[in-house]
C-alpha angles and dihedrals in degrees: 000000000000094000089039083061106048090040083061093048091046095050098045086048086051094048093046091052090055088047090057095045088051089053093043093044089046094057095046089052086044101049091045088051092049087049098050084046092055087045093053090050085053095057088043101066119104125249108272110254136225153177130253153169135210117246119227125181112221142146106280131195113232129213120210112200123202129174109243148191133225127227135170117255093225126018115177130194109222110215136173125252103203135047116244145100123297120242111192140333109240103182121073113246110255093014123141108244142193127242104267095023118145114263110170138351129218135202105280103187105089090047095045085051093050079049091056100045078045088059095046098047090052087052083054101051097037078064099051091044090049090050088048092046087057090046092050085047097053094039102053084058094052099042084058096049079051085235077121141045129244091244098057081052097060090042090057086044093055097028083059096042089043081053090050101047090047089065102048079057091045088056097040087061093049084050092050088043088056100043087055087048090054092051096062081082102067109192138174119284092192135027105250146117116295127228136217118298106260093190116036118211128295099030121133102247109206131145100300099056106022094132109101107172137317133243121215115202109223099196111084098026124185129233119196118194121162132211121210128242090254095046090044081056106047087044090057089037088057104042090049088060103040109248091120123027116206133235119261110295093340099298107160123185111223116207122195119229107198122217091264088050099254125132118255104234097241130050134203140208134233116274105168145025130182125260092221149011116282098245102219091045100034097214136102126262125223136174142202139190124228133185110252109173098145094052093235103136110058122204120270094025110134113236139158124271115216114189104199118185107070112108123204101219108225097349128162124231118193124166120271095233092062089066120097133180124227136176084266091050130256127356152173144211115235124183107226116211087272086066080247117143115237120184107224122194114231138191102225120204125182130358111226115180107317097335138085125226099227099212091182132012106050144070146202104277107027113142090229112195111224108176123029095032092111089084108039138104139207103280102019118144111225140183106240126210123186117259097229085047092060113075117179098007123128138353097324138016120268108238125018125215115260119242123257108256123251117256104239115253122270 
C-alpha cells in the first residue's frame, strides 16, 4: 500500500510539472507570435507623408517695410493781421475748406471808418495839388515875359511837385487802410481740413493771440518712415555685390499698408531724403508723396511704408514654416530622387511676407518639405504630395491671395 502511495504522489508530481511546462511552452509561443505579428505591422505602415515644393531660383522683386508716419504737405497757421475784436467764426471745426473760404470775420467798423478819413485826406490833397498845378501854369508865362522872377518860378514848380507827391501818399494810405479793411475777412489760402477755434467770438485778437486755427491740406499728402544705420548698410552692402538690383534711378514705388492691413489705393514715390543722420536716433529720414483726394489717410496716423521696386537676381523662396533651427543653426528637409528625406543646413537671408530668402544651402530644383517634417529622420522614405494640391492640410494654407495693386500717384 505504501509503494502504491507514493507511486501515486510521484506520478501526480510528474504530471503537475508537465502541466506547468506546457503553460509555460504555450506563452512563449504565444509572446514570440505576438511579436512576429507587431513586427509585421510595423513593416506594414505606410511611408509618412508630407508635403513639399520645388524649389526655383529667379529674379525675384523685394519688398522693404517700415513703419511711417503721415503728415500734411502744407499746415498753415491762419492768423490774423490786424488787432481788433472778432466778430464771428464762419467754418466748421474739423471741415474740409476751399482755398479762399471764409474762415472768420472781424469787426469791420473802425477800419471802414480809417477807409473813409483815407478817402477824405486824398481828396484833400488831389485839391491842393490842383491849386498849385494853375499857379505853376500862370507863373512859367510870366517868368519868361521877366514879369517874374525866376524864383517865383521855382516856388510854383516845388510847391506843385510837393502837391503832387502829397497825393500819391495820400493814396498809399488809402491803399494800406483798405488792405487792413479787407483783412477783417480771413479766408483760407489753401483747400484742407480745419482745425479747432483757438480764439471764440468776441475776443479781442492783438499781437499776443493772433493764431485763430490752422488748415491742413490732405492731397499730397506726405509719408516719413525712417531706416536705420545697420539696415542703410546691409542694403548698400548688398546691392554692391549683387544679391538685390535697384529700381531705375532709384525710383522706388511706395505702397501704403492701412491699420486693418489693407493697401491704400494710391501709391507715392520718394521726394526727399535727409542729408544726414538724425543724431538722437541715429537713422535716416525719407519721405514720400502719395495722392490723397479722397482725404482717407489724416496727418499724424501711423501707417506702413512698402518700397516696391528692388529685385533679388536668382534668388531662392521657401516658406517660412519649412525652416527649422537646430543646435547647428537653421535646416530643411529635402526629398532626394529615392523619396528619402535628407536634412539639409541653409543660410537664410530676409524674411519677406511668410517666406525666407535661402542665401546658401539650396538650389534650383530641390524637392523642400514645408509641412510634416516635424517628425522625420535622415533616410526616411516618404509619400510626397505637392504643396499647391493640398488644400487645408496642414498648419497653413497652401497659396495666399495677392494684394490688390496700388493705384500710381496723380
Amino acid at each position: 500500500m505504501k509503494r502504491v502511495r507514493n507511486f501515486r504522489v510521484t506520478f501526480w508530481s510528474v504530471k503537475g510539472r508537465v502541466r506547468v511546462f506546457t503553460v509555460i511552452a504555450l506563452c512563449l509561443a504565444a509572446l514570440l507570435t505576438g511579436g512576429c505579428h507587431k513586427k509585421k505591422q510595423a513593416a506594414a505602415l505606410p511611408p509618412p507623408a508630407v508635403i513639399a515644393t520645388e524649389v526655383v531660383a529667379k529674379d525675384t522683386p523685394v519688398t522693404f517695410e517700415y513703419v511711417a508716419q503721415t503728415k500734411s504737405s502744407r499746415e498753415v497757421n491762419i492768423q490774423a493781421r490786424v488787432r481788433g475784436f472778432l466778430d464771428k467764426r464762419v467754418y466748421t471745426e474739423g471741415a474740409i475748406v476751399k482755398e479762399g473760404d471764409i474762415l472768420f470775420l472781424m469787426d469791420k467798423k473802425p477800419f471802414q471808418a480809417q477807409v473813409d478819413g483815407a478817402e477824405a485826406a486824398l481828396a484833400r490833397q488831389k485839391a491842393a495839388m490842383e491849386t498849385a498845378r494853375l499857379n505853376l501854369e500862370r507863373t512859367k508865362p510870366l517868368t519868361a515875359k521877366n514879369a517874374l522872377s525866376q524864383k517865383d518860378l521855382d516856388d510854383a514848380t516845388g510847391a506843385f511837385e510837393s502837391a503832387a507827391a502829397a497825393v500819391e501818399q495820400a493814396k498809399a494810405d488809402l491803399e494800406t487802410q483798405k488792405l487792413n479793411l479787407s483783412y477783417c475777412t480771413i479766408t483760407s489760402p489753401v483747400t484742407g481740413i480745419t482745425g479747432a477755434a483757438i480764439q471764440q467770438d468776441g475776443a479781442y485778437i492783438n499781437s499776443m493771440n493772433s493764431q485763430l486755427t490752422t488748415v491742413a491740406v490732405l492731397s499730397p499728402i506726405w509719408v516719413n518712415f525712417s531706416i536705420s544705420e545697420n539696415e542703410l548698410k546691409r542694403y548698400r552692402d548688398q546691392v554692391a555685390i549683387g544679391e538685390i538690383r535697384p529700381p531705375k534711378d532709384e525710383n522706388y514705388r511706395i505702397e501704403i499698408v492701412l491699420v486693418d492691413g489693407s493697401i491704400f489705393p494710391y501709391a507715392g514715390r520718394i521726394t526727399f531724403a535727409a542729408p544726414s543722420f538724425d543724431e538722437k536716433t541715429g537713422t535716416f529720414l525719407i519721405r514720400a508723396s502719395v495722392s490723397n483726394p479722397k482725404g482717407i489717410l489724416r496727418p499724424n496716423q501711423y501707417v506702413r511704408a512698402r518700397m516696391n521696386g528692388a529685385i533679388r537676381p536668382n534668388s531662392i523662396l521657401v516658406p517660412q514654416r519649412a525652416v527649422q533651427q537646430g543646435a547647428k543653426g537653421h535646416f530643411v528637409w529635402v526629398v532626394n530622387k529615392e523619396s528619402q528625406a535628407e536634412s539639409r543646413p541653409v543660410v537664410v537671408g530676409d524674411l519677406m511676407g511668410d517666406n525666407w530668402f535661402i542665401t546658401e544651402g539650396l538650389r534650383s530644383g530641390d524637392r523642400v518639405v514645408v509641412d510634416g517634417g516635424l517628425t522625420l529622420r535622415p533616410g526616411v522614405v516618404v509619400t510626397v504630395k505637392p504643396l499647391d494640391a493640398s488644400p487645408g492640410w496642414g498648419p497653413a494654407k497652401a497659396t495666399e491671395p495677392k494684394p490688390t495693386p496700388a493705384k500710381k500717384a496723380d
